[in-house]
N, C-alpha and C positions, 0 to 999 in steps of 0.2 A: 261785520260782513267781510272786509277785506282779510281780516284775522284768520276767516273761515276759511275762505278762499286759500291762501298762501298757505295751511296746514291741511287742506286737502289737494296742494298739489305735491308738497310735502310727500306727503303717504304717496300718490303716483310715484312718485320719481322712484321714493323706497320701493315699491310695488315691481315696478321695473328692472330696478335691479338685483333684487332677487332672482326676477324670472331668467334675466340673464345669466347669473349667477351660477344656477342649479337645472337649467335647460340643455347643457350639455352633458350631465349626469345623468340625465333620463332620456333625452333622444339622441339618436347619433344615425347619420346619412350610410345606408347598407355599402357595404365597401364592395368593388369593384375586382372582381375576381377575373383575371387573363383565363383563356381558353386555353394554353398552353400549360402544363406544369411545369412549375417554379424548380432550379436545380436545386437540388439537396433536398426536396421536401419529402415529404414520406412517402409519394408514390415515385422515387427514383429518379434519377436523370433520366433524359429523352436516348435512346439508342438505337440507334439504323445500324441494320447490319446488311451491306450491299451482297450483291452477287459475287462469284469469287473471277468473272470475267472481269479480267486486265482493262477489255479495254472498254469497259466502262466506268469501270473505277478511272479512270485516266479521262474520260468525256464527260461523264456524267454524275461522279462521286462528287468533283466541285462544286458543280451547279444546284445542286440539291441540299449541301450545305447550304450555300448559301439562299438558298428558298427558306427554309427553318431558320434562319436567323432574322432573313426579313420579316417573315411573317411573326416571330419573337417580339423581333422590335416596333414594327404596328400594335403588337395587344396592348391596351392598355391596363396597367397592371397598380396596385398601389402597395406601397411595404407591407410587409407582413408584420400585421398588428397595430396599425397606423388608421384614422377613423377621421373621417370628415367633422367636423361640429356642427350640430344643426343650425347653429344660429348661422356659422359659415355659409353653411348651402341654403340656406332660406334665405340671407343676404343675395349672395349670388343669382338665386333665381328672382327674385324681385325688382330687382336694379336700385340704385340709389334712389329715383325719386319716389317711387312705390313703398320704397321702405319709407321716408319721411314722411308720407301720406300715412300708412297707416299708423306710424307713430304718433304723430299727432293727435289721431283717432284716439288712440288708445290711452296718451295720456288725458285727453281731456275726460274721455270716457272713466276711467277710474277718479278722477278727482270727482266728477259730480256722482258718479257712486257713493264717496264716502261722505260727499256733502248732505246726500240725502238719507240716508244711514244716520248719520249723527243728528239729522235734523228731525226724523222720524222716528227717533225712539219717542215711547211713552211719556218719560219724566219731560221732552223736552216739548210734546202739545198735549198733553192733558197729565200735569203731577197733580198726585194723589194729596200730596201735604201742602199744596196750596189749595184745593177744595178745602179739607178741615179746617188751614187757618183763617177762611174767609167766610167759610161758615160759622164758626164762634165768632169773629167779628160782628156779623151779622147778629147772630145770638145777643149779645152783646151790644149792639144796636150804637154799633163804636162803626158807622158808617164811613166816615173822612177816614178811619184807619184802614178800613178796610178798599177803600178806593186806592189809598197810596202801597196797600200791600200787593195791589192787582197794576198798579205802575209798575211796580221795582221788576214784575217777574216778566222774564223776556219771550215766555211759553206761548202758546196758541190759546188756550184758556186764559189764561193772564190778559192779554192784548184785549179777547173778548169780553172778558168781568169788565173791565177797566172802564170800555166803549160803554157799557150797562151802565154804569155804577155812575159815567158823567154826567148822564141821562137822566137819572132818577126825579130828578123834580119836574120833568117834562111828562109824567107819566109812564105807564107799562107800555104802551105802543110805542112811543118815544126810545125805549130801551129795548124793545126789541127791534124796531127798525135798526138802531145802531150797531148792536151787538150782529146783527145778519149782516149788515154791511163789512164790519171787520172781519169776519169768518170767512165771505167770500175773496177778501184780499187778501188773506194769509194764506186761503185753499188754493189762490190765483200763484202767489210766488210758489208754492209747493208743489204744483202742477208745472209750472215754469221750468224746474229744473230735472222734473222727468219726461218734461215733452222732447228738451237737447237730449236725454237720452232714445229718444225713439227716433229723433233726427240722426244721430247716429248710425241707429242700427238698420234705418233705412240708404244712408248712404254710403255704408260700406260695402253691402254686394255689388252698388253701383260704379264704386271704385276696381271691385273687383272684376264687372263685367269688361272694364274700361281697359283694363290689365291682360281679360282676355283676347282682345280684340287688336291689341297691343301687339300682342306673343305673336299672333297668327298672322297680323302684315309682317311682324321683323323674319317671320318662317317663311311665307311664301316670295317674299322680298329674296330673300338665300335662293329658293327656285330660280326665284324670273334674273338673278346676277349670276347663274352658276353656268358655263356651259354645258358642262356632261352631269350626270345624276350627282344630286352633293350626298353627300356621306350622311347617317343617322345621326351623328355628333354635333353635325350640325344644324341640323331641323332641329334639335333636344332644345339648343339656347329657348329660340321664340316661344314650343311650346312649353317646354318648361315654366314661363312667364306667365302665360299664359293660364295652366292649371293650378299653379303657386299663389296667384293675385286671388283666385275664385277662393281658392280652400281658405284663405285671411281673409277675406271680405264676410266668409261665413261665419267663419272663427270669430268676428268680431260682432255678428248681427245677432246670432241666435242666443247667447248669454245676455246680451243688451235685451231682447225681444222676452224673455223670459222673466227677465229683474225687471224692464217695465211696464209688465200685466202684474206683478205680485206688488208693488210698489203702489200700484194704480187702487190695487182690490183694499192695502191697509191704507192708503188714504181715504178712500171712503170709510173703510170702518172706524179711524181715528177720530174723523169732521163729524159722524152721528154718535160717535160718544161725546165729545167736547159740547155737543149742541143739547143734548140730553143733559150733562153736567150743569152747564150754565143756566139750561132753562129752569131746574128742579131749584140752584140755588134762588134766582130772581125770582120764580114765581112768588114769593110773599110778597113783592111791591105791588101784585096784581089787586090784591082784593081793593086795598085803599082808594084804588083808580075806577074799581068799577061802581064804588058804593059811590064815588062822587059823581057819575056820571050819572049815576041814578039819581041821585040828590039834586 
């Protein structure tokens, strides 16, 4: 179990850094273009050409420079060919604790993805070549071997035969009470670790909400401290936080929310195969039990 664990967070952690990896090769923050033209750039420098009155040029020529310069130096511009990283600006807009929040999330989230994954393939609750080999046991009527062959195997079927197979001298009722009893505690741990995943996917838009609600005091907080109108650049911080925390809270709910309705539908299909398996193998202890009940 603990093995299981520490190599499914293993794979998170890899999981992760890939995403960081290669997340700035495929997204990148639209770059911020000035309203002014750039000098040298292909649509030319900027060129006023004044009146050819003296005495304007001498009042009015300076002043006007220097409004185009101001207004230059306000735009906000960023080099040409220069690109935010998304992880940057999703950092950024997130703030530090938001970011740990959904990291967390997301690690634990992929660890028990992969836990359930590896725990729910086929060979690992109902292999095919431990039916056959417990079947010719049975054949074979090599019962104690076939008990300890249903010990060794660490499968959903295995745990089950095993539960039967200790039974056997108690009767057919006897083995199947037991064998239902172990199916329901394997199907109880197996259900266990997709329930944390629906806990998940339910408390990440609520983190997200929490984010939003976040954005909008730290936005109207800039109103109510500003005295004259505060500038767009600055309302952006809050809400920024704000629609950033939602769109990750989503990002993390709806893949969750989807892996644990398909997770859900093959564990029920897996539990009615393994019960079918096991009941077709036991049923031959049935007859012996019923002849003696009639005797």
């Amino acid at each position: 179990m603990r093995r299981g664990i520490l190599r499914s967070w293993s794979v998170a952690v890899l999981c992760s850094l890939v995403l960081s990896m290669t997340a700035p090769l495929a997204f990148s923050a639209p770059d911020v273009e000035g309203a002014l033209p750039v000098p040298g750039a292909d649509e030319g420098e900027l060129e006023v050409t004044p009146p050819e009155d003296s005495e304007w040029e001498e009042s009015t020529a300076g002043r006007f420079d220097d409004e185009i310069a101001d207004a230059a130096a306000d735009e906000v511009r960023e080099p040409e060919g220069s690109r935010a990283s998304f992880l940057v600006w999703l950092y950024q807009s997130l703030k530090f604790r938001y970011v740990v929040i959904f990291l967390i999330l997301t690690f634990n989230s992929v660890a028990l993805i992969v836990m359930i994954v590896l725990g729910m393939r086929r060979n690992s609750v109902c292999p095919d070549d431990l039916a056959a080999a417990f079947e010719a046991k049975l054949n074979q009527k090599q019962y104690q071997d076939a008990l300890e062959l249903a010990k060794d195997e660490k499968s959903f079927l295995g745990k089950v035969l095993a539960a039967g197979m200790s039974k056997i001298t108690d009767g057919h009722e006897a083995v199947h009470d037991a064998m239902q009893e172990v199916g329901e505690e394997q199907v109880m741990k197996m259900e266990q670790r997709n329930g944390y995943i629906a806990l998940i996917a339910q408390i990440g838009p609520m983190f997200g909400l929490l984010g939003t609600v976040d954005g909008m005091v730290m936005a109207f907080d800039v109103i109510a401290n500003t005295p004259t109108t505060p500038k767009p650049s600055e309302l952006a911080v809050g809400i920024g936080t704000a629609l950033v925390t939602t769109i990750v809270g989503l990002w993390i709910a709806i893949p969750l929310m989807v892996f644990y309705h398909i997770v859900r539908n093959r564990l029920a299909r897996l539990v009615i195969e393994v019960g079918v398996v096991s009941s077709n193998l036991m049923k031959r202890f049935e007859a012996p039990t019923a002849l003696d009940k009639k005797s």
